[in-house]
MDAnalysis code that builds the backbone (N, CA, C; Angstrom):
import MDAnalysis as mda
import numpy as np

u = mda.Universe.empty(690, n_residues=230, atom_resindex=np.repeat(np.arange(230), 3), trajectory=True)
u.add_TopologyAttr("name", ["N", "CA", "C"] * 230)
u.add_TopologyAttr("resid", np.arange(1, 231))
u.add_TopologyAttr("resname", ["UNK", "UNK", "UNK", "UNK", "UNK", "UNK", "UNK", "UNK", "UNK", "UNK", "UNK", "UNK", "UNK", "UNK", "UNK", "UNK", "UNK", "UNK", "UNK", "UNK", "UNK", "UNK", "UNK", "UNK", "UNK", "UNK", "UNK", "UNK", "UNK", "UNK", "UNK", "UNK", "UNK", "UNK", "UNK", "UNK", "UNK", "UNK", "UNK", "UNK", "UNK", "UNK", "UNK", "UNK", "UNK", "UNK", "UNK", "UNK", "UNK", "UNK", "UNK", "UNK", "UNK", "UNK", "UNK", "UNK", "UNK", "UNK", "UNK", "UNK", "UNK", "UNK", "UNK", "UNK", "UNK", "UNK", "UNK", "UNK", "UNK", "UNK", "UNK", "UNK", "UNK", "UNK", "UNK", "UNK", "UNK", "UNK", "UNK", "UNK", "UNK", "UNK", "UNK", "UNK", "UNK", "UNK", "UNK", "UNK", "UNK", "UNK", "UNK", "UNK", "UNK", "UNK", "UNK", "UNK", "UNK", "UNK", "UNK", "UNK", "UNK", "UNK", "UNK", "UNK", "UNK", "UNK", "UNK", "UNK", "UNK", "UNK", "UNK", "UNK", "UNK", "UNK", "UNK", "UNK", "UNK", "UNK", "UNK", "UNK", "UNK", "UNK", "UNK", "UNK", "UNK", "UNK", "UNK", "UNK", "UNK", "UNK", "UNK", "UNK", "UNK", "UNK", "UNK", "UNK", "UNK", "UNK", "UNK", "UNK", "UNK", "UNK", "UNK", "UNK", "UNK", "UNK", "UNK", "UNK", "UNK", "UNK", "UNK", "UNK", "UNK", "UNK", "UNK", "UNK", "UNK", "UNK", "UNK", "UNK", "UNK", "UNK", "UNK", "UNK", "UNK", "UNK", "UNK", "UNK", "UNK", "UNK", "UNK", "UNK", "UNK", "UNK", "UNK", "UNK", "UNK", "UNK", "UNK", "UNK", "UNK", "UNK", "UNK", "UNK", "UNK", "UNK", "UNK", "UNK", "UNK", "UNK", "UNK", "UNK", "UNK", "UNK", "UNK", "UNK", "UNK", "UNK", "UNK", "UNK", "UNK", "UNK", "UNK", "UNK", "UNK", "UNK", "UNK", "UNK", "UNK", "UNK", "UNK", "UNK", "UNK", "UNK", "UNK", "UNK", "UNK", "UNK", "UNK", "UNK", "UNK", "UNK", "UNK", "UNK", "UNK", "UNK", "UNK", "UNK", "UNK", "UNK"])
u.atoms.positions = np.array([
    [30.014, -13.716, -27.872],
    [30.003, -12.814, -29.017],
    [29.505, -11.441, -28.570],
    [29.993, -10.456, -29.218],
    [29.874, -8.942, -28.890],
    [28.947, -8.054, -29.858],
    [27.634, -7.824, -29.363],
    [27.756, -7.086, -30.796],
    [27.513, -5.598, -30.627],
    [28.131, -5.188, -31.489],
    [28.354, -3.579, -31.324],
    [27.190, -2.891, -32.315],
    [26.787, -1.893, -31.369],
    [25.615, -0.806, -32.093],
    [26.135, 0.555, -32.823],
    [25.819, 1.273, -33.973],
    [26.319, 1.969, -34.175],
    [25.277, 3.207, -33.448],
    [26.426, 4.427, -33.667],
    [26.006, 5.556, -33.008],
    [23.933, 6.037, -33.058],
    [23.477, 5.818, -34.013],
    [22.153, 5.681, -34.654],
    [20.960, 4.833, -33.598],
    [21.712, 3.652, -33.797],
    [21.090, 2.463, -32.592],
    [21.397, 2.975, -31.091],
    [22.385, 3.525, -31.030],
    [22.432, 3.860, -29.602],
    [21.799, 4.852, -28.787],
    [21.279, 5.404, -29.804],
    [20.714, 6.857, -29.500],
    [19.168, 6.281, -29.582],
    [18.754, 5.144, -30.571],
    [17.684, 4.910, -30.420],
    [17.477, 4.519, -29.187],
    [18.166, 3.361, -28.623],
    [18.169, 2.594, -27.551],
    [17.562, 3.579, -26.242],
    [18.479, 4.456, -26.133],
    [17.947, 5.530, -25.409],
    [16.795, 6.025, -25.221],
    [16.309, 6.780, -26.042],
    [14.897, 6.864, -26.292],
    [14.000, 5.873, -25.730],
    [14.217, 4.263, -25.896],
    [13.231, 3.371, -25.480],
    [13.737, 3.344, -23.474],
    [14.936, 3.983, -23.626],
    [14.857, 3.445, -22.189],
    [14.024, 4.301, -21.407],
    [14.390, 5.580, -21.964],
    [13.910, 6.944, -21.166],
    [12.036, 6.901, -20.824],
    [11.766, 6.734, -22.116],
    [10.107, 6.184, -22.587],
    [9.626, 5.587, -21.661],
    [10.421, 4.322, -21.033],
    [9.756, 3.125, -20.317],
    [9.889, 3.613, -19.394],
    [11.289, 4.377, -18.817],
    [11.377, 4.854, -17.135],
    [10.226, 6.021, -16.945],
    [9.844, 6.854, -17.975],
    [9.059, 7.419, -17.595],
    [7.471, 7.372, -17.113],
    [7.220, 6.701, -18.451],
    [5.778, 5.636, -18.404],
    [5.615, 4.966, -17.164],
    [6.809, 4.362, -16.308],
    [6.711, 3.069, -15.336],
    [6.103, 4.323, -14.028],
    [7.296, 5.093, -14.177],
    [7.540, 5.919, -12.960],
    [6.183, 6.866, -12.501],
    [5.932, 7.122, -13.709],
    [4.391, 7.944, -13.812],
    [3.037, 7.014, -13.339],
    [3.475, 5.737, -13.621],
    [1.950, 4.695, -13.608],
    [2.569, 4.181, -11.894],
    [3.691, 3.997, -11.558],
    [4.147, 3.760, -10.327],
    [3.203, 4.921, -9.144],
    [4.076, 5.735, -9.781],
    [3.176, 6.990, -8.595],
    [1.935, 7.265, -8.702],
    [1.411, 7.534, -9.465],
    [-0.567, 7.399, -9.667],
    [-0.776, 6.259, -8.758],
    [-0.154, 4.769, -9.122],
    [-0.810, 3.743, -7.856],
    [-1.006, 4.079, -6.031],
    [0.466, 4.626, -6.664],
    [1.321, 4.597, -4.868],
    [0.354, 5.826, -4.339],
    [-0.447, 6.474, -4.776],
    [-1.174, 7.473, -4.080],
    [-2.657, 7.326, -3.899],
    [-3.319, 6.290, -4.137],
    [-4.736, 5.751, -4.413],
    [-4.315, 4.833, -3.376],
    [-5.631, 4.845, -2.320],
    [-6.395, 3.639, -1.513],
    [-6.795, 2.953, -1.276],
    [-7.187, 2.673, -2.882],
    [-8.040, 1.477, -3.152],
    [-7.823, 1.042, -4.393],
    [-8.022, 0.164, -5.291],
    [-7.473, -0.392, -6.646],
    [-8.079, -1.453, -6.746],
    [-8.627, -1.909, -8.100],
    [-9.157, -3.205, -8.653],
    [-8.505, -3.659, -9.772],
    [-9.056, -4.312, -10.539],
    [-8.831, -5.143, -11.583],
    [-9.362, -4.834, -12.785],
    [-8.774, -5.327, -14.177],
    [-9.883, -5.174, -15.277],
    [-9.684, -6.212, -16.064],
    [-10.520, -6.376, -17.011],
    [-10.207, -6.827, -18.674],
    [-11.145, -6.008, -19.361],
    [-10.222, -5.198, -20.528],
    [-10.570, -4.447, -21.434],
    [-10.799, -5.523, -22.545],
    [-11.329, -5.641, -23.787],
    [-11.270, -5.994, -24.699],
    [-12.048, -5.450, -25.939],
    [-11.578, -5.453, -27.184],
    [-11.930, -4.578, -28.347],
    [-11.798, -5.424, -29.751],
    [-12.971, -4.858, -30.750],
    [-12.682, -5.028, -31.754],
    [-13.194, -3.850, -32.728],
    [-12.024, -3.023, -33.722],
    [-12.357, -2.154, -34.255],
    [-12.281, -2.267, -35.542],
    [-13.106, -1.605, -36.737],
    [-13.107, -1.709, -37.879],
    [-12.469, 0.060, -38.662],
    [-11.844, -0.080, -39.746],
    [-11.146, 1.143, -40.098],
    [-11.522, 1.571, -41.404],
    [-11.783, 2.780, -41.900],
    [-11.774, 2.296, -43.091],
    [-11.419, 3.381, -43.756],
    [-10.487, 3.913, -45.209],
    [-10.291, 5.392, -45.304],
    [-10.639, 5.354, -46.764],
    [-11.535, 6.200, -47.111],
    [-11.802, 6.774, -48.204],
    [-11.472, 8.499, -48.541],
    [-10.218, 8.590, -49.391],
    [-9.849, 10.048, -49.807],
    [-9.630, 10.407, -48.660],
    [-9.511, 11.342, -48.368],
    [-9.388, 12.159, -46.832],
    [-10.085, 12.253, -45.762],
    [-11.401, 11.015, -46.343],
    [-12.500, 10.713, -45.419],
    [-11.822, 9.581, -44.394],
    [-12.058, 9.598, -42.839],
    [-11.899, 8.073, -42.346],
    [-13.406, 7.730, -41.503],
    [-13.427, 6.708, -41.628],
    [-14.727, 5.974, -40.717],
    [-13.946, 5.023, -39.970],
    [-14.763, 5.083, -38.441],
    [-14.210, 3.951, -37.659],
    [-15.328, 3.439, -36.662],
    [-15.180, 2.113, -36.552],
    [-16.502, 1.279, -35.885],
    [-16.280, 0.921, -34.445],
    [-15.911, 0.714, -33.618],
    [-15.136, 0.179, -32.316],
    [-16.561, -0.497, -31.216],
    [-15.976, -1.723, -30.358],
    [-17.602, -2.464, -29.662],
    [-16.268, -2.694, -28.401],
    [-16.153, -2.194, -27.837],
    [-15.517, -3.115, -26.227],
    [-16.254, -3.578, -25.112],
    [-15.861, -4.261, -24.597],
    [-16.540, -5.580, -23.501],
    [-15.670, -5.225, -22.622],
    [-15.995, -4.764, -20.916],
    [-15.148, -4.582, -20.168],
    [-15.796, -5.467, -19.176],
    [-14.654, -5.971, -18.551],
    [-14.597, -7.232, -17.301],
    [-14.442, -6.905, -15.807],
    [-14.943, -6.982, -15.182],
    [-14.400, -6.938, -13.770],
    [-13.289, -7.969, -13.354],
    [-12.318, -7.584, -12.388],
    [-11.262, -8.726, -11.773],
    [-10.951, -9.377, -12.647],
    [-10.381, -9.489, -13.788],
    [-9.987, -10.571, -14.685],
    [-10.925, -11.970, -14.642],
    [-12.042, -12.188, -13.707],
    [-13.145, -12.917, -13.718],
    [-14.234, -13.104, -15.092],
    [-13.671, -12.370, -16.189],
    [-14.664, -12.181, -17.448],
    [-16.409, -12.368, -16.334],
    [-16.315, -11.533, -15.465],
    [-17.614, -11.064, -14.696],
    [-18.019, -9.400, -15.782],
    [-19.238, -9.688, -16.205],
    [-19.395, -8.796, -17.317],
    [-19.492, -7.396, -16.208],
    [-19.220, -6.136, -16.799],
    [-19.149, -5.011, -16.470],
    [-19.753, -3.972, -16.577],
    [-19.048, -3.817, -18.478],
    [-19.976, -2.536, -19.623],
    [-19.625, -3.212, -20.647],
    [-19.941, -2.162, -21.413],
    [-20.310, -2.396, -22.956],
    [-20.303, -1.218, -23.389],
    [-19.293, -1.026, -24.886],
    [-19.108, 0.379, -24.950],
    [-19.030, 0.687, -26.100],
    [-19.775, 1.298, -27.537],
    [-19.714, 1.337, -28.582],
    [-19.739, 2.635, -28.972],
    [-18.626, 2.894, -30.174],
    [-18.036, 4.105, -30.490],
    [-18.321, 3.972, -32.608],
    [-18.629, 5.061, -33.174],
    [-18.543, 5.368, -33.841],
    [-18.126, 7.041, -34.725],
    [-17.358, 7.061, -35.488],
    [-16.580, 8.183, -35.714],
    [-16.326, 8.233, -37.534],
    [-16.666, 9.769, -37.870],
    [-15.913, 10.051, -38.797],
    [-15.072, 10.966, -38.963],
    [-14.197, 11.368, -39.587],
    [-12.753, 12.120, -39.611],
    [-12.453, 12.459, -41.121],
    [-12.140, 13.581, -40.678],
    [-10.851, 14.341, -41.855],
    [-9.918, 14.615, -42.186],
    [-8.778, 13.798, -43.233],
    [-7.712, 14.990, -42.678],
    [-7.713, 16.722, -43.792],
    [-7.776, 17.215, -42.786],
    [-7.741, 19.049, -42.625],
    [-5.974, 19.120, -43.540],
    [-5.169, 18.525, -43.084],
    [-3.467, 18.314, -43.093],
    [-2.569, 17.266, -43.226],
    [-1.536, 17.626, -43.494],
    [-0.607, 16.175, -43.029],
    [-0.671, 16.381, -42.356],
    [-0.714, 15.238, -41.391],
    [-0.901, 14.382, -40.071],
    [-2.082, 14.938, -39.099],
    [-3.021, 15.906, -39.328],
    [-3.917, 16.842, -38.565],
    [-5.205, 15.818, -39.627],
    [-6.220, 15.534, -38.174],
    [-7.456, 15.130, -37.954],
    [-8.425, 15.784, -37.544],
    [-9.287, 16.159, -38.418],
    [-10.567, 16.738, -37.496],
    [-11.972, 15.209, -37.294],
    [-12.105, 15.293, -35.871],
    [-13.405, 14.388, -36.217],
    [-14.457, 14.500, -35.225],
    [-15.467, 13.707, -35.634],
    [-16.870, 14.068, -34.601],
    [-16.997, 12.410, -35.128],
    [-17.775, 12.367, -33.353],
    [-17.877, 11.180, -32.542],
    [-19.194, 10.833, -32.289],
    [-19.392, 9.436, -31.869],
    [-20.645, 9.279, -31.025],
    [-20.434, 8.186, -30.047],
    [-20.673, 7.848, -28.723],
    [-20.385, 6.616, -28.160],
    [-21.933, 6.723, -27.038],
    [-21.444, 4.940, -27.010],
    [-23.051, 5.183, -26.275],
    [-22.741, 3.752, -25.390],
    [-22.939, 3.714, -23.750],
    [-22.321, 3.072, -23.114],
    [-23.658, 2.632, -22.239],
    [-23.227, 0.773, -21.733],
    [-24.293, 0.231, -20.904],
    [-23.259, -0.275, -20.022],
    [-23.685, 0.432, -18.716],
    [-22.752, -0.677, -17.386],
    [-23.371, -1.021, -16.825],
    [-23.605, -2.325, -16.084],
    [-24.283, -2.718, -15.201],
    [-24.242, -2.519, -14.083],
    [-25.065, -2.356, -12.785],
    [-24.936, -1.765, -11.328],
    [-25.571, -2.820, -10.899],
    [-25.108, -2.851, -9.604],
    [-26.125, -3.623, -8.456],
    [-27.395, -3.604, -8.208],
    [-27.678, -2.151, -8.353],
    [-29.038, -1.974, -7.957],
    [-29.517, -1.356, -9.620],
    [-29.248, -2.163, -10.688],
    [-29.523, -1.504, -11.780],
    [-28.687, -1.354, -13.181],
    [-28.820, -0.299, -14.120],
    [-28.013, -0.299, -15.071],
    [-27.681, 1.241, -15.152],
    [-26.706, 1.412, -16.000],
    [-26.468, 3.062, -16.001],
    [-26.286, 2.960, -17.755],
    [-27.227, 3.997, -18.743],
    [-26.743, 4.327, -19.907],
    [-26.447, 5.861, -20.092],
    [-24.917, 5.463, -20.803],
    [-24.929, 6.990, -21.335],
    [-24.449, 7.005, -22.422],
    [-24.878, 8.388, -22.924],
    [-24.405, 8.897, -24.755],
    [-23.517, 9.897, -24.522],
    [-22.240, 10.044, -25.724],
    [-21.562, 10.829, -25.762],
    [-21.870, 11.245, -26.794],
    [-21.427, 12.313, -27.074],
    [-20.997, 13.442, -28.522],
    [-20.019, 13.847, -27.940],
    [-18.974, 13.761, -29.348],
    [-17.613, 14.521, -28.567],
    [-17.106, 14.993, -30.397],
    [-16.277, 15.917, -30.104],
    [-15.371, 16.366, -31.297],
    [-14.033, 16.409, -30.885],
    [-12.982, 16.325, -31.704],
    [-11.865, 15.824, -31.299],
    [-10.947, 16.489, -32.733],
    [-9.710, 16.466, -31.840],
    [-7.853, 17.340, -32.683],
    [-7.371, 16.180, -32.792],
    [-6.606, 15.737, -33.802],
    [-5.542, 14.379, -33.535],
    [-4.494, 15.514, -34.623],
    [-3.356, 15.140, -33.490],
    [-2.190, 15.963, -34.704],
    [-0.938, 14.804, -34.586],
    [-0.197, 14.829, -35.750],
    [0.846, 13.595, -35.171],
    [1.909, 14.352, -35.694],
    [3.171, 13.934, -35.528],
    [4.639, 14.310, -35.949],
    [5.521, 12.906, -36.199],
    [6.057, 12.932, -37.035],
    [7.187, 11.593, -37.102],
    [8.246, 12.096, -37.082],
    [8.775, 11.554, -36.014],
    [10.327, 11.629, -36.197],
    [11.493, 10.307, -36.410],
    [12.789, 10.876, -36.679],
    [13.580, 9.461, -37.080],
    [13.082, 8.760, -36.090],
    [13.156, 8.163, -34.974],
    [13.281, 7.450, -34.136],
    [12.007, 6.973, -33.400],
    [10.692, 7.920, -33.586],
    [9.491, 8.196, -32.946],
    [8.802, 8.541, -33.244],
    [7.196, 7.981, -33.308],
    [6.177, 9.012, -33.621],
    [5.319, 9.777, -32.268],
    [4.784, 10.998, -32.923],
    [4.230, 11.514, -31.289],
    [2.619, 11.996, -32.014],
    [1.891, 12.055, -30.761],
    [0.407, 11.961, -31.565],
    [-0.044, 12.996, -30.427],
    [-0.650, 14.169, -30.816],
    [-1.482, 14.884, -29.652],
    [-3.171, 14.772, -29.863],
    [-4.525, 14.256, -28.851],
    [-5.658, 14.071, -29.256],
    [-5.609, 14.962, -28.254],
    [-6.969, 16.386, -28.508],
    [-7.447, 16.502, -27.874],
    [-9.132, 16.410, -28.068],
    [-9.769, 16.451, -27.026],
    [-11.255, 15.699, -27.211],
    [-12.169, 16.934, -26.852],
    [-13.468, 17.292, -26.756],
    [-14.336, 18.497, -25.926],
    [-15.247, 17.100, -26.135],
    [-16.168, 16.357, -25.453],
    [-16.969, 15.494, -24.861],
    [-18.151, 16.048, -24.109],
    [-19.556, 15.723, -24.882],
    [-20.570, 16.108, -24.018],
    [-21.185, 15.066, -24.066],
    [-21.478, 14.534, -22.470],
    [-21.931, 13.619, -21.817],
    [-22.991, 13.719, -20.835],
    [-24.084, 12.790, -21.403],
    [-25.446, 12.851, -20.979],
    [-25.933, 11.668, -20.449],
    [-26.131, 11.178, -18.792],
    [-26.683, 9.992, -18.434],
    [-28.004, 9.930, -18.661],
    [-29.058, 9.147, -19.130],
    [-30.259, 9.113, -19.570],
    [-31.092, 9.272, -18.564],
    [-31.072, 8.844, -17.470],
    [-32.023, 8.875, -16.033],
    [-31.678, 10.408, -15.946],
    [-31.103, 11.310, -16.229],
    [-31.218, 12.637, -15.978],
    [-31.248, 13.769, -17.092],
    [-31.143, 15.059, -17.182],
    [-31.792, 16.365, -18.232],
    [-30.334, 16.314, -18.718],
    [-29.346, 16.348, -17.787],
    [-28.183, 17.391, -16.950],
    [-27.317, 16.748, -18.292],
    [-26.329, 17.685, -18.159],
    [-25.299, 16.893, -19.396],
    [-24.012, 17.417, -19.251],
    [-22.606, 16.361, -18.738],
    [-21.706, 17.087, -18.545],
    [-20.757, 17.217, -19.719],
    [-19.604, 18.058, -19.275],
    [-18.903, 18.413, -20.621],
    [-17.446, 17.963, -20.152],
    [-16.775, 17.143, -20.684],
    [-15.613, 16.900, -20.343],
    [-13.991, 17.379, -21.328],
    [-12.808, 18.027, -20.977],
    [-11.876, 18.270, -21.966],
    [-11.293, 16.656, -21.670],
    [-10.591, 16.517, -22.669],
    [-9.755, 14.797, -22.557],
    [-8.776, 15.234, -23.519],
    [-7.423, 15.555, -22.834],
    [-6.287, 15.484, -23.650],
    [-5.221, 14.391, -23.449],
    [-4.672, 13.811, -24.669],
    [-4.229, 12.675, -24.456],
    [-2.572, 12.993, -25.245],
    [-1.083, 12.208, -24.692],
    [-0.097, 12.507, -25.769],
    [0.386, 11.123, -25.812],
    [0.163, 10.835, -27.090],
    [0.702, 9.170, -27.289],
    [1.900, 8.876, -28.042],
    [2.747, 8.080, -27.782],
    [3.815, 7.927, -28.325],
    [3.999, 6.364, -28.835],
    [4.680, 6.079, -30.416],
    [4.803, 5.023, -30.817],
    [6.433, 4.936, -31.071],
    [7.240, 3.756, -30.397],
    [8.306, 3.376, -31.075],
    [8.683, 2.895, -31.202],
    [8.819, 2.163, -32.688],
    [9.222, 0.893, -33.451],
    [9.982, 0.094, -32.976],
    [10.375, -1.469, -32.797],
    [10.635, -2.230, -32.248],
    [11.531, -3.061, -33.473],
    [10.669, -3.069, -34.258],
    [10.720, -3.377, -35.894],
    [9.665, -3.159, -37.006],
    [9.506, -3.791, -37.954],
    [8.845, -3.318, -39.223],
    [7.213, -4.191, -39.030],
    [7.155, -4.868, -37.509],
    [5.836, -5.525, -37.399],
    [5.635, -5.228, -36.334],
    [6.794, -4.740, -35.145],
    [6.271, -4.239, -33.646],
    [6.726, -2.842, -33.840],
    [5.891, -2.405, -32.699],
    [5.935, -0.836, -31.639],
    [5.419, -0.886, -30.254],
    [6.387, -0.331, -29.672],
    [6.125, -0.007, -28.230],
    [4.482, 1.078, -28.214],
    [3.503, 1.113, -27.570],
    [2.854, 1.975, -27.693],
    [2.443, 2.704, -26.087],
    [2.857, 3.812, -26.283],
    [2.446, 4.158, -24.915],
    [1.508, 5.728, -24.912],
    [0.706, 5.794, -24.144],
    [0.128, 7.470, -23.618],
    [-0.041, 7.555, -22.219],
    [-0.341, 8.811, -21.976],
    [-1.281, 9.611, -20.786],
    [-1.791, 10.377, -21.519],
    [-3.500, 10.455, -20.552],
    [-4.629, 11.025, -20.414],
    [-5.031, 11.404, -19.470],
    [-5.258, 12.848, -19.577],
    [-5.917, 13.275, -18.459],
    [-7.596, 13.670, -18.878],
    [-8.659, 13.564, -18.207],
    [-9.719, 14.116, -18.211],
    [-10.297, 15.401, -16.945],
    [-10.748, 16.160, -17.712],
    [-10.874, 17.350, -16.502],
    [-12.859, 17.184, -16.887],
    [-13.215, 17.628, -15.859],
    [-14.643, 17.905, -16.185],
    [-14.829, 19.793, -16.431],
    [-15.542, 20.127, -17.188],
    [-15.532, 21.358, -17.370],
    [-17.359, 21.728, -16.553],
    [-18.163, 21.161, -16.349],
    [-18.946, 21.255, -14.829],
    [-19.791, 20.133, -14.118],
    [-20.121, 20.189, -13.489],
    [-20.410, 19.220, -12.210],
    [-21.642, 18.406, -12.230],
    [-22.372, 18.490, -13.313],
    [-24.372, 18.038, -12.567],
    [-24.148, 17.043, -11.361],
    [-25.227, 16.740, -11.360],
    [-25.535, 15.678, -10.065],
    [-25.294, 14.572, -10.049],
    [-25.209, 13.614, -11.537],
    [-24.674, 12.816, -11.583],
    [-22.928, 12.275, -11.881],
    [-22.709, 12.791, -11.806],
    [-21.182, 13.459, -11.983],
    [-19.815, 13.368, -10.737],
    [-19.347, 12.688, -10.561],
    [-18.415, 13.099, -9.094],
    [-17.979, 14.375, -8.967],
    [-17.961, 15.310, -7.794],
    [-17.372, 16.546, -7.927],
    [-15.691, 16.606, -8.190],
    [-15.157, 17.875, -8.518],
    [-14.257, 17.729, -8.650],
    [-13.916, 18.418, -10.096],
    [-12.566, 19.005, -10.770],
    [-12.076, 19.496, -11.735],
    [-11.432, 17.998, -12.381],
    [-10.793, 18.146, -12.042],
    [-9.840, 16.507, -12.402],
    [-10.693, 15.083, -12.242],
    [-10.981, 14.511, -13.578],
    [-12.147, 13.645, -13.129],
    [-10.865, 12.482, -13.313],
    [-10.160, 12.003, -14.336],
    [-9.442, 10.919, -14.461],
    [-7.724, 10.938, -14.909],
    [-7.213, 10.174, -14.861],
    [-5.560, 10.422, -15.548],
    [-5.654, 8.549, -16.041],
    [-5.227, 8.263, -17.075],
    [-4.999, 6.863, -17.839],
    [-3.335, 7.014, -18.209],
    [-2.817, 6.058, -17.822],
    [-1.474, 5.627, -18.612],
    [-1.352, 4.597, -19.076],
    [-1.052, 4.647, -20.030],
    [-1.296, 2.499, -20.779],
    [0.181, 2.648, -21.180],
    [0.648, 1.443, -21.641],
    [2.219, 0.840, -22.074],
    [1.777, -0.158, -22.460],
    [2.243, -0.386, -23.851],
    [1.691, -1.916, -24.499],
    [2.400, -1.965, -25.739],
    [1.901, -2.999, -26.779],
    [2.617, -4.011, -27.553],
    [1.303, -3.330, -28.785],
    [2.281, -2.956, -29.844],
    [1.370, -2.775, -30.995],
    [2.054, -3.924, -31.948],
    [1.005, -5.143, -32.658],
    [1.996, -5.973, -33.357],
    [0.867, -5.775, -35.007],
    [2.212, -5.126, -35.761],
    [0.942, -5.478, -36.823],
    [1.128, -7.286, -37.941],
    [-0.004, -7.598, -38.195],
    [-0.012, -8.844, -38.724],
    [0.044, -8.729, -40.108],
    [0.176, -8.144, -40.725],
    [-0.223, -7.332, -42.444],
    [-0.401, -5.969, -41.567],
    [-1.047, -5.439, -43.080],
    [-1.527, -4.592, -43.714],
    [-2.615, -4.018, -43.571],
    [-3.295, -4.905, -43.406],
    [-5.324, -4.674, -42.943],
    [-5.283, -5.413, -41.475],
    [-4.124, -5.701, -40.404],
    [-4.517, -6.280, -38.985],
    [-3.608, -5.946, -38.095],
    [-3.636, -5.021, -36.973],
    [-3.143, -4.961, -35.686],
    [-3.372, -5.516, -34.573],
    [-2.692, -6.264, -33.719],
    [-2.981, -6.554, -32.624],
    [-2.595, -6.052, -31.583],
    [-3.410, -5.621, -30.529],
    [-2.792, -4.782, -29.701],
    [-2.600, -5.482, -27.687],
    [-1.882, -5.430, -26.964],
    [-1.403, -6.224, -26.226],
    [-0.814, -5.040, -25.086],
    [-1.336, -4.519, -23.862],
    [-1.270, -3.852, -22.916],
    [-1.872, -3.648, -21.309],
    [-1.110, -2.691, -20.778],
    [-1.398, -2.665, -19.449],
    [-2.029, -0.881, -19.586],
    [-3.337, -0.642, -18.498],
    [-3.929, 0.745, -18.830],
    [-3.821, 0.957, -17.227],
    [-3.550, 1.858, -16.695],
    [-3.638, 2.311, -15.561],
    [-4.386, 3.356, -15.344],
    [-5.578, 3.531, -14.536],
    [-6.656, 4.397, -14.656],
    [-6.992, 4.860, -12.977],
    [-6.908, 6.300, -12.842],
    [-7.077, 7.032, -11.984],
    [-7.720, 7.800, -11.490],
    [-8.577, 7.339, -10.693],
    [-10.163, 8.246, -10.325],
    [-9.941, 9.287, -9.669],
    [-9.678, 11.020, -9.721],
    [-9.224, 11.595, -8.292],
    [-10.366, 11.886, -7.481],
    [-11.680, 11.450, -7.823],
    [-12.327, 12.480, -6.589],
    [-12.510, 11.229, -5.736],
    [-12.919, 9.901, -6.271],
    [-12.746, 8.584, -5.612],
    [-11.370, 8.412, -4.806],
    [-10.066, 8.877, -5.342],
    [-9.168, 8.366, -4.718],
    [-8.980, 6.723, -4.839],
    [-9.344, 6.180, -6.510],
    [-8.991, 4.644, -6.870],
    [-8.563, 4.703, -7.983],
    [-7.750, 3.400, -8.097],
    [-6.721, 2.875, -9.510],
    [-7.554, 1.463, -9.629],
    [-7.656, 1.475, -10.959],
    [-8.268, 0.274, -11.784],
    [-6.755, 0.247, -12.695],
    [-6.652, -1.226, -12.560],
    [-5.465, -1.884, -12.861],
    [-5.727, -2.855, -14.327],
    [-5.756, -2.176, -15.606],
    [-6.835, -2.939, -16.707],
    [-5.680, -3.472, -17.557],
    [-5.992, -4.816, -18.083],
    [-5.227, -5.428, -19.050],
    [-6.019, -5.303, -20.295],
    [-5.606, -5.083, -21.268],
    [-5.961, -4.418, -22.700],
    [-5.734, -5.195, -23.655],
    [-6.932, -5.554, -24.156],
    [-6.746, -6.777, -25.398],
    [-7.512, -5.986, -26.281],
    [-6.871, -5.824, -27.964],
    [-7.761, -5.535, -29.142],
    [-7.196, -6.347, -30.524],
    [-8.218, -6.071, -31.247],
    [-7.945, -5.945, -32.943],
    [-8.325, -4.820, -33.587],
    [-7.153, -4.433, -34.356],
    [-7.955, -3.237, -35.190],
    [-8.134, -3.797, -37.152],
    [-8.941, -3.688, -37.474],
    [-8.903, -4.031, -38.709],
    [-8.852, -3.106, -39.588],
    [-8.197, -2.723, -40.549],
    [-8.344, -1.645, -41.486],
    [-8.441, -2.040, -42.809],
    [-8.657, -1.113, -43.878],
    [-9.006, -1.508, -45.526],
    [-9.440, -0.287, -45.964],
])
């Protein structure tokens, strides 16, 4: 049996192919240029919640070494938001992170403020975040400042899936001591599975590719969440 797409579908089709060759090709070459590379497990559970033009959001992730569920960090985010517009977000952040070391632990706090702008189109949605991040390790005064711009793209699969994909780059805007040197601190590309279950539940299902440049390493992270909303 044959089945034929009309002009609409075909053009969508496209789009998903172009998407994936690009995403692959981009997370291909970031590997192929790093020396060294590990493993991850990401995992998340986030809470949503929107009142009027107000949003609140709760987020706790557990990160793994080697797919060994060998504990790592621990990373908790809280945020409120506005929308300013259709589809335009203003919001201010807080995250506050515990990783464990060999010889120790490392905590740090963020404050960050952040742009989210989105566009829908027939076929696609496109999302631009950008972030200004000030980041303070506690064993020191020093506090760095990071830009984090991110462009994410969603496209529907059907009326319960989406392809979800971005890149991120992080630049450091200056250096303290605790800090790796360097302008370009990271680049992330993820490709994954957005499935929603209802109304109030997403599940999310991906690969994150993460790029250290002053290290010269790729962490190779598999991405498990829930997002809950209401």
């Amino acid at each position: 049996m044959t089945i034929m797409l009309d002009h609409s579908q075909q053009i969508h089709l496209e789009y998903h192919k172009i998407f994936f060759i690009f995403l692959i090709l981009l997370i291909f070459f970031i590997s192929g240029i790093s020396n060294s590379a590990e493993t991850r497990l990401w995992t998340f559970v986030s809470v949503n919640k929107k009142n009027n033009d107000f949003l609140y959001s709760l987020r706790t992730q557990t990160r793994f070494k080697n797919l060994s569920l060998q504990y790592d960090e621990s990373v908790s985010h809280g945020e409120i938001g506005y929308l300013v517009a259709k589809h335009t977000i203003l919001s201010q952040g807080l995250t506050w992170s515990y990783e464990k070391e060999t010889m120790g632990s490392e905590n740090i706090l963020r404050l960050w403020q952040q742009l989210t702008v989105g566009s829908k189109y027939r076929l696609y949605d496109l999302y631009s975040r950008t972030r200004l991040e000030e980041r303070r390790h506690l064993t020191f005064k020093s506090w760095n400042f990071k830009l984090r711009e991110r462009v994410r793209v969603l496209l529907p699969l059907s009326d319960h899936l989406d392809i979800d994909g971005f890149d991120e780059i992080l630049i450091n805007l200056n250096n303290p001591v605790w800090v790796a040197p360097g302008t370009f601190d990271q680049n992330r590309s993820y490709i994954g599975i957005l499935g929603k279950i209802n109304q109030n539940v997403d599940i999310r299902v991906g690969y994150l590719n993460r790029y250290f440049f002053s290290a010269d390493r790729t962490e190779h992270v598999i991405h498990l969440g829930v997002d809950f909303s209401y």
